[in-house]
Legacy VTK file of the C-alpha trace (Angstrom):
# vtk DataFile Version 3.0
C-alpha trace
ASCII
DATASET POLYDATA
POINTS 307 float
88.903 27.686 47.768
87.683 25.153 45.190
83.832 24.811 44.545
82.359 21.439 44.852
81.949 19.460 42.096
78.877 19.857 39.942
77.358 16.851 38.360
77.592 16.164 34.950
74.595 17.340 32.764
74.049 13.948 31.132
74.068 12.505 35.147
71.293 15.163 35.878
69.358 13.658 32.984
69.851 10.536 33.690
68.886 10.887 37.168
65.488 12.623 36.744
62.253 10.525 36.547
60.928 10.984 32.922
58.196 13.804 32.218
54.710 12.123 32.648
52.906 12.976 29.278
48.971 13.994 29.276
46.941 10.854 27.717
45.302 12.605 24.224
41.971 14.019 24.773
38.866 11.705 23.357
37.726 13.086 20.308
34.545 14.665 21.132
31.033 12.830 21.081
27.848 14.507 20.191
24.198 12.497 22.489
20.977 13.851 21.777
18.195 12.805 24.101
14.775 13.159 23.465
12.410 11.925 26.320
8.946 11.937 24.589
7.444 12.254 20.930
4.045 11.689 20.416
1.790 12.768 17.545
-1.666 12.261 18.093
-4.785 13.237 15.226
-2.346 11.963 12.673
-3.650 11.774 9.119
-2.389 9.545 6.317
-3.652 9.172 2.855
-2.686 7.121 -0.484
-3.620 7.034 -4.127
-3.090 4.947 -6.819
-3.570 6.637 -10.215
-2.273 3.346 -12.499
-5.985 2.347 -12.992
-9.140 3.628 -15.362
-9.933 5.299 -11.852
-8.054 6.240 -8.821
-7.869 3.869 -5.845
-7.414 5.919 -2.535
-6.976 4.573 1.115
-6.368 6.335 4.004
-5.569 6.111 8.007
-6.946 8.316 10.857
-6.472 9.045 14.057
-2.978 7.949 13.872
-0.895 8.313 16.916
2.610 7.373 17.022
4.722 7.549 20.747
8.042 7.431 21.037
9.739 7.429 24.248
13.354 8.000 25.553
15.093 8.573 22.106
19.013 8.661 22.890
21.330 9.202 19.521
24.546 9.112 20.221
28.040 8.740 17.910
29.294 5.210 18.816
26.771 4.100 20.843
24.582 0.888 20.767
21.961 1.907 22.349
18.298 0.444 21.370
15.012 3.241 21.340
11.675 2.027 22.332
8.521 2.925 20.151
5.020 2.418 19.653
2.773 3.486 16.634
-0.985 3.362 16.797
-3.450 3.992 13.633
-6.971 3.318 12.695
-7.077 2.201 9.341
-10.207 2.323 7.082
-13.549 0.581 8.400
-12.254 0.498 12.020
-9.558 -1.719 12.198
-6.200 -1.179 14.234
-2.690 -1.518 13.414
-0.312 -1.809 16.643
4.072 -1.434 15.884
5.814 -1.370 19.575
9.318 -2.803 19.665
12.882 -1.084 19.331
15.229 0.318 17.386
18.951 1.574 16.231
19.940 3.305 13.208
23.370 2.439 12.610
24.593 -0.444 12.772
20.691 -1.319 11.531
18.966 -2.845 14.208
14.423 -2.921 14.246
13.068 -5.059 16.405
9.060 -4.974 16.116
6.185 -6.878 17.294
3.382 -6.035 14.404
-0.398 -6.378 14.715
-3.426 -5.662 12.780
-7.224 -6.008 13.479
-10.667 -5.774 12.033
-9.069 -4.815 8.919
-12.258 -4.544 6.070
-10.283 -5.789 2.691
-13.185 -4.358 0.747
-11.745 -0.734 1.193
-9.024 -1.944 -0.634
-10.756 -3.253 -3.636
-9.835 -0.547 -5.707
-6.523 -1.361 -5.611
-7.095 -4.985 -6.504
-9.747 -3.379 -9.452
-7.049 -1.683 -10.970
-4.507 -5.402 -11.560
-7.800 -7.492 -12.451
-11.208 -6.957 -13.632
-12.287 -8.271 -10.516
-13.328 -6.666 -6.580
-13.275 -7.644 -3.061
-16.906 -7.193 -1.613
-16.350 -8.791 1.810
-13.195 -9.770 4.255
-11.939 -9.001 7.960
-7.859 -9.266 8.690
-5.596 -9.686 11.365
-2.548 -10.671 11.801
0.428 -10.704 14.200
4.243 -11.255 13.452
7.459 -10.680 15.352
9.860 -8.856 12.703
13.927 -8.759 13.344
15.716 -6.248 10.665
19.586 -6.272 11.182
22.462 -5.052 9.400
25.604 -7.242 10.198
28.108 -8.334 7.776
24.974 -9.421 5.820
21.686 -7.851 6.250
18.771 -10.131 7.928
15.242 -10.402 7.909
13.512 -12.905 10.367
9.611 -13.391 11.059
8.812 -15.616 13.583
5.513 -16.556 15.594
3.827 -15.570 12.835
-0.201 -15.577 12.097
-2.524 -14.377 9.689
-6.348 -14.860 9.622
-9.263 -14.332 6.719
-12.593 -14.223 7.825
-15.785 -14.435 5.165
-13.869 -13.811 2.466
-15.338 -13.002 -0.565
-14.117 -11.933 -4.091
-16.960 -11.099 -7.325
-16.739 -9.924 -11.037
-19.111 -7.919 -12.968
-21.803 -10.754 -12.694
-23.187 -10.171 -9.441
-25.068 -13.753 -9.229
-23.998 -16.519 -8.528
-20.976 -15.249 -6.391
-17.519 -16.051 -8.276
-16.125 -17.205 -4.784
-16.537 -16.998 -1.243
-14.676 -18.364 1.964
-15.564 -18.656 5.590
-12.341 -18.756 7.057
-8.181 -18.914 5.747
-6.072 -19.599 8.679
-1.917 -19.343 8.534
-0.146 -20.087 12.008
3.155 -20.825 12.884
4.695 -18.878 10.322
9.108 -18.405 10.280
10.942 -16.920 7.720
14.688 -16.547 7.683
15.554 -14.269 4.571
19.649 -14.438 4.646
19.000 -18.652 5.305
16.375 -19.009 2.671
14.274 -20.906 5.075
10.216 -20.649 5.529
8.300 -22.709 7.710
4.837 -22.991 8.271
2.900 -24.910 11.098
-0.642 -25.115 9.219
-2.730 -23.146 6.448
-6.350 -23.790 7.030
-8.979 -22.705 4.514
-12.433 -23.549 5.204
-16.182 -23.088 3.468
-15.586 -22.813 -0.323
-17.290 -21.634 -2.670
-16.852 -21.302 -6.572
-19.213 -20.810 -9.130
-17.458 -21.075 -12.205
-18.324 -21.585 -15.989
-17.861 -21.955 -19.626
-19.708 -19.426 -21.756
-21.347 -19.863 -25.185
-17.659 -18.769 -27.038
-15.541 -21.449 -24.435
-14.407 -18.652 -22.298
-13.917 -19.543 -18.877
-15.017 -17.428 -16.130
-11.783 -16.885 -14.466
-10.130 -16.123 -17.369
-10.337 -12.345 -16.530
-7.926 -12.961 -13.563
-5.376 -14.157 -16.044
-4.947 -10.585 -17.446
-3.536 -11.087 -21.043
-2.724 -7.911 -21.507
-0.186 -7.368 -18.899
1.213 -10.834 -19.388
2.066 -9.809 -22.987
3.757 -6.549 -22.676
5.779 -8.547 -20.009
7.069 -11.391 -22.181
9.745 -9.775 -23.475
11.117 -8.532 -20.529
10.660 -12.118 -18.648
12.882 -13.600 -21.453
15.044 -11.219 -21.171
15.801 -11.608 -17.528
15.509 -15.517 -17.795
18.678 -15.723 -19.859
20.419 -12.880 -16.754
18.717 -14.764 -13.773
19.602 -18.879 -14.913
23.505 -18.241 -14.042
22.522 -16.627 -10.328
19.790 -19.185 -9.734
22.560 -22.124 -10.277
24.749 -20.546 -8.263
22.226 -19.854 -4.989
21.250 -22.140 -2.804
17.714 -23.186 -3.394
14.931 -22.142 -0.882
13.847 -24.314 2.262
10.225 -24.593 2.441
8.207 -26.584 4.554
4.684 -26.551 5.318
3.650 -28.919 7.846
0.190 -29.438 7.148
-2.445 -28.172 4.639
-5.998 -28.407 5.458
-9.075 -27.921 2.717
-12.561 -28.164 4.658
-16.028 -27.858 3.139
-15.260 -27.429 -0.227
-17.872 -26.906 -3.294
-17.000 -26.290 -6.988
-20.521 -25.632 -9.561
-19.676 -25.396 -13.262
-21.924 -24.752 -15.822
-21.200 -25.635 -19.731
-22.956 -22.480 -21.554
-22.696 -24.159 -24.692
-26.194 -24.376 -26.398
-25.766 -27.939 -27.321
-24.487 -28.909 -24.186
-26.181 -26.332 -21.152
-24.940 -28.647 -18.356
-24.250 -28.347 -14.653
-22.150 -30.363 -12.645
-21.020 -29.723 -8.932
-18.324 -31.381 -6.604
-19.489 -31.108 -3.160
-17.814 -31.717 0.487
-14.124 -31.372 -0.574
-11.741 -32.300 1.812
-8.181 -32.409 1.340
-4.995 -33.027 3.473
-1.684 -32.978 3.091
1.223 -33.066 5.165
4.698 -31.810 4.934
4.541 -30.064 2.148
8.200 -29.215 0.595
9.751 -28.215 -2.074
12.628 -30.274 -1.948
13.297 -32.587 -4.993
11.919 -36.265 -4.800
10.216 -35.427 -1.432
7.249 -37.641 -1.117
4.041 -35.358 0.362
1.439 -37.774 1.635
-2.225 -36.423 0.418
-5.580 -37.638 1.354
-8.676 -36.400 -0.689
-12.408 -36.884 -0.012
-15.205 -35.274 -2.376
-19.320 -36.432 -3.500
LINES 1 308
307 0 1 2 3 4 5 6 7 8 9 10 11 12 13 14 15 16 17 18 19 20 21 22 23 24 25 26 27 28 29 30 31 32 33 34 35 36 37 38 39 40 41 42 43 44 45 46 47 48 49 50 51 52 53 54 55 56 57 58 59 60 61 62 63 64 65 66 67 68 69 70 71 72 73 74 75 76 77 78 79 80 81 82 83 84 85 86 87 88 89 90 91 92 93 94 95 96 97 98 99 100 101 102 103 104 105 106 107 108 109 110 111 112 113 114 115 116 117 118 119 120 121 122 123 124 125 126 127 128 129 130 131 132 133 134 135 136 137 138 139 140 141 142 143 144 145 146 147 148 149 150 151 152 153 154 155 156 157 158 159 160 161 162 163 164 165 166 167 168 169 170 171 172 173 174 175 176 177 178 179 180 181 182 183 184 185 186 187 188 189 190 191 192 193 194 195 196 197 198 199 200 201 202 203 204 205 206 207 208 209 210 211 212 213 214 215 216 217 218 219 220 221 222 223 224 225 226 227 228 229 230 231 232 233 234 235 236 237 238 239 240 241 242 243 244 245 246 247 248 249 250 251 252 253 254 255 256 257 258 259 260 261 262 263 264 265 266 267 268 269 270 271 272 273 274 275 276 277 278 279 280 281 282 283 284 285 286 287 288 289 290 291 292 293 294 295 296 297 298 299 300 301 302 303 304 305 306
């Protein structure tokens, strides 16, 4: 008796559905989550040993929170934080916003307070022959840091205030200059555009007492620091023949200040000069201006009042 017939091995093949293959595993991803960092009684101190004698600042009572932290490989996911410090003769400075390491991404809300400037005279001391005896900060910015296919820098809603300002020499009397108020609002800055704008700069009540002594010096002359200037020549020189080719080739800056206000303004000069001994003073400056650019041939309308 004959067998049936078997089918062909190529018509079994054929015939079968084709093996379904496993999709390749993901390569494997590492998270970390952390769901609170704090650090509270935080201590920070600084010192600047360039000068005759050491200019130190510090910051107490630092406390820096940082919540829901969440690190993961290929993952775009932004971290909230918030730093707190008291800086030197009570004032506050206040970072909250968010962040990513990589691809770069800060995004910051920054504000300081009651900051004294005198407590940073010593660091001013050691550039200039000169001190700050009086001034309260603040300020307040929005800050965007990102790393794209070009890295960018953006301040917007920006605002810095001065308050009974007040900068001296080593002649204690009459005061080398003094201001009641210096007010910046509306400030923008686009780094990767080149742009700044600036709503208004306000300065208000000031005061210079300024002179020529019995050898023509002027008083301000200290600020000029000759010293430094002249160890630097050579090296400006030297990067003025690198720098002219780049500067051609960039784009020039965009700068725009809308309006510029001078209020209150007094100047007293005295001629030491034993022949001469005079003293003259220019009382109730005022100055505006408006629109104030950089661009070439840009006309910036000015009006001036003084007695």
């Amino acid at each position: 008796k004959r067998l049936p017939r078997q089918p062909d091995i190529l018509e079994r093949l054929a015939s079968q559905e084709p093996e379904q293959t496993e999709p390749p595993e993901e390569s494997t991803k590492l998270a970390l989550e952390i769901m609170l960092t704090a650090i509270n009684g935080g201590y920070f101190r600084f010192i600047d040993f360039s000068g005759e004698e050491p200019a130190e600042t510090e910051m107490e009572d630092v406390s820096i929170e940082v919540k829901d932290i969440y690190l993961a490989t290929g993952d775009d996911h932004l971290n909230p934080f918030n730093i707190k410090a008291s800086v030197p003769g009570g004032g506050v400075l206040h970072l909250q916003g968010e962040y990513r390491i990589d691809p770069l991404h800060v995004e910051a809300q920054i504000e300081a307070k009651g900051v004294q400037l005198k407590e940073y005279s010593a660091f001013v001391s050691n550039v200039a022959p000169v001190k700050i005896s009086d001034g309260v900060l603040a300020l307040s910015t929005h800050v965007l840091l990102e790393q794209g296919e070009e890295f960018e820098m953006k301040l917007s809603q920006g605002s810095v205030s001065v308050l009974d300002f007040a900068l001296d020499d080593k002649v204690a009397n009459p005061a080398m200059l003094r201001i009641n108020s210096i007010n910046v609002n509306d400030l923008n800055l686009d780094l990767l555009k080149q742009d700044l704008v600036i709503g208004e700069v306000a300065l208000d009540g000031i005061l210079a007492n300024q002179w020529l002594d019995k050898n023509g010096n002027l008083r301000i002359q200290a600020l000029l620091v000759n010293e430094v200037v002249d160890q630097n020549v050579q090296i400006a020189e030297q990067e003025k023949a690198q720098q002219a080719a780049v500067e051609e080739e960039s784009a020039p800056w965009n700068m725009l200040v809308k309006k510029v206000s001078y209020k209150n303004g007094t100047i007293n000069f005295t001629d030491q000069n034993e022949n001469i001994t005079r003293d003259h003073s220019v009382s109730d400056i005022s100055i505006d201006l408006q629109n104030l650019t950089l661009t070439e041939n840009k006309e910036v309308p000015i009006s001036v009042s003084v007695k």
